[in-house]
Residue frames as a rotation matrix with the C-alpha (Angstrom) as fourth column:
UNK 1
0.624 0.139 -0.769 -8.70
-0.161 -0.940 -0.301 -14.13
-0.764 0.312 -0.564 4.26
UNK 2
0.868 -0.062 0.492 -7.47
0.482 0.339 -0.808 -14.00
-0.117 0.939 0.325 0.59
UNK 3
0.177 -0.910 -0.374 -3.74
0.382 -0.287 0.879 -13.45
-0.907 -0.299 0.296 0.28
UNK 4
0.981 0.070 0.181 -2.73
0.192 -0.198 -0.961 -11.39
-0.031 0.978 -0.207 -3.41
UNK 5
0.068 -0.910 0.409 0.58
0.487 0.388 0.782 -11.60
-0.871 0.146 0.470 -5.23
UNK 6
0.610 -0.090 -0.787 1.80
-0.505 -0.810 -0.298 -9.70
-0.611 0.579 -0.540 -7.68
UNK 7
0.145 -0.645 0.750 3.70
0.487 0.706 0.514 -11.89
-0.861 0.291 0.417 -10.70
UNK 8
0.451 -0.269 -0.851 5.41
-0.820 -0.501 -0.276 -9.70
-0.352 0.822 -0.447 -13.53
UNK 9
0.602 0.236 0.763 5.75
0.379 0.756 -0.533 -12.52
-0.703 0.610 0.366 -16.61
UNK 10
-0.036 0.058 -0.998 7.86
-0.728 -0.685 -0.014 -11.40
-0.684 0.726 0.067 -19.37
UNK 11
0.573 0.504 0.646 6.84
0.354 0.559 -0.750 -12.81
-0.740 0.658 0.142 -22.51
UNK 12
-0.513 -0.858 -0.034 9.38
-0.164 0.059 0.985 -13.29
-0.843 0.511 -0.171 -25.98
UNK 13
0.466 0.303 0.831 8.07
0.627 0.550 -0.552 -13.34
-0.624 0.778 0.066 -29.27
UNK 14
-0.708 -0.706 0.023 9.46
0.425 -0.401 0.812 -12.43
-0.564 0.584 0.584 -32.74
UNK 15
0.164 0.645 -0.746 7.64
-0.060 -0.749 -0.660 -9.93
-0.985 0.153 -0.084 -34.66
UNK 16
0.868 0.432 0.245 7.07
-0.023 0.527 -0.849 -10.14
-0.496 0.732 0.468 -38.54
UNK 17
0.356 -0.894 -0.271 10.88
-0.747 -0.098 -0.657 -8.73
0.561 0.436 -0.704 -39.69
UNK 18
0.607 -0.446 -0.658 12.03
0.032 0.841 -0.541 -11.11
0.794 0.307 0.524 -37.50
UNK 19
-0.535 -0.493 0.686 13.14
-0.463 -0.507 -0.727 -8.96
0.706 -0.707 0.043 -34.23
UNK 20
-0.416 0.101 -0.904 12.84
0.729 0.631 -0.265 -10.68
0.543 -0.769 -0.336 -30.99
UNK 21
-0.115 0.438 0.892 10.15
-0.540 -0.781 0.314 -8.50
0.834 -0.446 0.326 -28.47
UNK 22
-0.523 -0.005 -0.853 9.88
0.771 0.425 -0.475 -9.18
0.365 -0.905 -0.219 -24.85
UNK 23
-0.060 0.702 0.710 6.87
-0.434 -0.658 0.615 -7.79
0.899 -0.272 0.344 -23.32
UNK 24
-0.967 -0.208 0.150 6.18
-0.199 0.239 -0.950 -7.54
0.162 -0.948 -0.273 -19.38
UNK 25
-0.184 0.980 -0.076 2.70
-0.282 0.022 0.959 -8.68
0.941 0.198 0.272 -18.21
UNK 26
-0.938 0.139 0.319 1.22
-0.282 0.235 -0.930 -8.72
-0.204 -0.962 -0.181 -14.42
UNK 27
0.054 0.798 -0.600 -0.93
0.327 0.554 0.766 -11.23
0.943 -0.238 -0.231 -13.39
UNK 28
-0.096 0.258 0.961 -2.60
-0.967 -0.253 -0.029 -10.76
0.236 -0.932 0.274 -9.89
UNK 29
-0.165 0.319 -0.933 -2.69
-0.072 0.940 0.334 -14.16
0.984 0.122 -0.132 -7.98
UNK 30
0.656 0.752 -0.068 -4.62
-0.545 0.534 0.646 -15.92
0.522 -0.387 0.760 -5.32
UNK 31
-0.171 -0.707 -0.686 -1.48
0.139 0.672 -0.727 -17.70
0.975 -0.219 -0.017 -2.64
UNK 32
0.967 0.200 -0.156 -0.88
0.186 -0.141 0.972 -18.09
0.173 -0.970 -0.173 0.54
UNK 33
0.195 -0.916 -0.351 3.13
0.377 -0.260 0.889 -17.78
-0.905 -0.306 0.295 -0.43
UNK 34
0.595 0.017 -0.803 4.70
-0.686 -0.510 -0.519 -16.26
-0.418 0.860 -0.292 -3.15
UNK 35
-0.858 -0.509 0.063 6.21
-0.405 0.748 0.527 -19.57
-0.316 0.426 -0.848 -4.36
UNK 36
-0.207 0.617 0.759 2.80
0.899 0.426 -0.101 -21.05
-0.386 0.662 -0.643 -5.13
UNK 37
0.540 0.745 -0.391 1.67
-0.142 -0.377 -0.915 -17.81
-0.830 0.550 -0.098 -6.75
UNK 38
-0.645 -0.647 -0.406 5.14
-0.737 0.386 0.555 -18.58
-0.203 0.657 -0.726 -9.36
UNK 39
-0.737 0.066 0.673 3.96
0.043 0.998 -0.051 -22.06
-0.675 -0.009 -0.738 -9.13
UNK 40
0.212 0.950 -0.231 0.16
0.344 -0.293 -0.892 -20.82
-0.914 0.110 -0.389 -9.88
UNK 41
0.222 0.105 -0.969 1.20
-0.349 -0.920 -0.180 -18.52
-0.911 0.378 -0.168 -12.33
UNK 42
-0.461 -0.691 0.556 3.33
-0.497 0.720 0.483 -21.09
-0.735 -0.054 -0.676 -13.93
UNK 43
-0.797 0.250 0.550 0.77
0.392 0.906 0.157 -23.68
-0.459 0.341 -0.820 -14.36
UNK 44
0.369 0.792 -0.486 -1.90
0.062 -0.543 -0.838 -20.88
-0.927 0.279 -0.249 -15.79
UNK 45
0.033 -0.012 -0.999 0.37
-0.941 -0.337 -0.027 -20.26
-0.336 0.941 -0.022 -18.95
UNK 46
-0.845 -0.532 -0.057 1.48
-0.475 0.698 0.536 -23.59
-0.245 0.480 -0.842 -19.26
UNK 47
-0.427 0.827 0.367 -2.26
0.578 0.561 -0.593 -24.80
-0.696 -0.041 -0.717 -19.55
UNK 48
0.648 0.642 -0.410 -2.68
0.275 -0.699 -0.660 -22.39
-0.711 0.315 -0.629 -22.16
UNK 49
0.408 -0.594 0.694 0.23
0.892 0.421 -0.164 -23.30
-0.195 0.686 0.701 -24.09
UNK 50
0.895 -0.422 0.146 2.29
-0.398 -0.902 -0.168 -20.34
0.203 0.092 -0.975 -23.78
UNK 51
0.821 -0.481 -0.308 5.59
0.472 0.875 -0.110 -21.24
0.322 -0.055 0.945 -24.70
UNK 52
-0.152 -0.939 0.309 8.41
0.603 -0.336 -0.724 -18.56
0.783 0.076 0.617 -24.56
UNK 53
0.343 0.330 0.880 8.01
-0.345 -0.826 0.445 -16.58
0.874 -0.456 -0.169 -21.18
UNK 54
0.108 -0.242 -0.964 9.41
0.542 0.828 -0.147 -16.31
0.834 -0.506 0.221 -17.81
UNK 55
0.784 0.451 -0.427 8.73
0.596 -0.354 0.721 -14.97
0.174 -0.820 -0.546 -14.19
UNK 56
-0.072 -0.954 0.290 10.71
0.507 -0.285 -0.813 -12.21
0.859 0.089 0.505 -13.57
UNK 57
-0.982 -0.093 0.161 9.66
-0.128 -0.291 -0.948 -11.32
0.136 -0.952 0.274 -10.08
UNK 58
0.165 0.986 -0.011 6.51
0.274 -0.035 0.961 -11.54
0.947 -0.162 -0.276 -7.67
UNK 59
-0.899 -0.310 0.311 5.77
0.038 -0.761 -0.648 -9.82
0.437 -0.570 0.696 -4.70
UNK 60
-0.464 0.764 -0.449 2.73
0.815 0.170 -0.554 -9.16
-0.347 -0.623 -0.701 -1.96
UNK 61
-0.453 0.393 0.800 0.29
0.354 -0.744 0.567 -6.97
0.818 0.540 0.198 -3.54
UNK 62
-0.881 -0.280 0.383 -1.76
0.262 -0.960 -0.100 -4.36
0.395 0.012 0.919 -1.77
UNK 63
-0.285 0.904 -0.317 -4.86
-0.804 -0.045 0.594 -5.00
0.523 0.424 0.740 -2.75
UNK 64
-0.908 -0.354 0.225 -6.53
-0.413 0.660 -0.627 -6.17
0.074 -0.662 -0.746 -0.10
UNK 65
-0.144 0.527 0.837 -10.02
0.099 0.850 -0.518 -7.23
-0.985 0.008 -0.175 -1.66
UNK 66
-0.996 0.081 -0.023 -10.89
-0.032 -0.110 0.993 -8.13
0.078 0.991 0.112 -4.92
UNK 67
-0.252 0.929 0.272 -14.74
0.022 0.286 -0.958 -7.61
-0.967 -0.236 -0.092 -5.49
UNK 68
-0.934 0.258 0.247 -16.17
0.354 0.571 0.741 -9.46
0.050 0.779 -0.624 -8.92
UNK 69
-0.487 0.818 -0.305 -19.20
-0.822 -0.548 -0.155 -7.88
-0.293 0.175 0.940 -10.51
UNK 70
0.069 0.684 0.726 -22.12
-0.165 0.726 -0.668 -10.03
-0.984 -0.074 0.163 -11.61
């Protein structure tokens, strides 16, 4: 049975004047601990070249299936 993880990501960038923004983004992941979903989560931005950003908690989600439309 599929285990889900909550990972909240915040993400740094500078905006055109030059102010620094930090936005929060959840990802839902696929683990069996909540160290590999970090891990997971991790290696998703870094394969996608995201450069400024960093895990700022994760947790057992809820959600106890995910069903995928066609």
């Amino acid at each position: 049975m599929a285990q889900y993880f909550n990972v909240r990501v915040q993400f740094t960038t500078e905006d055109e004047k030059g102010k620094i923004k930090k936005q929060n983004e959840n990802f839902l992941v696929d683990a069996l601990s909540v160290t590999e979903a970090e891990a997971v989560t991790v290696q998703y931005l870094n394969e996608r070249k995201e450069q400024a950003f960093e895990v700022k908690a994760a947790s057992e989600s809820k959600i106890h299936t995910v069903i995928l439309g066609k």
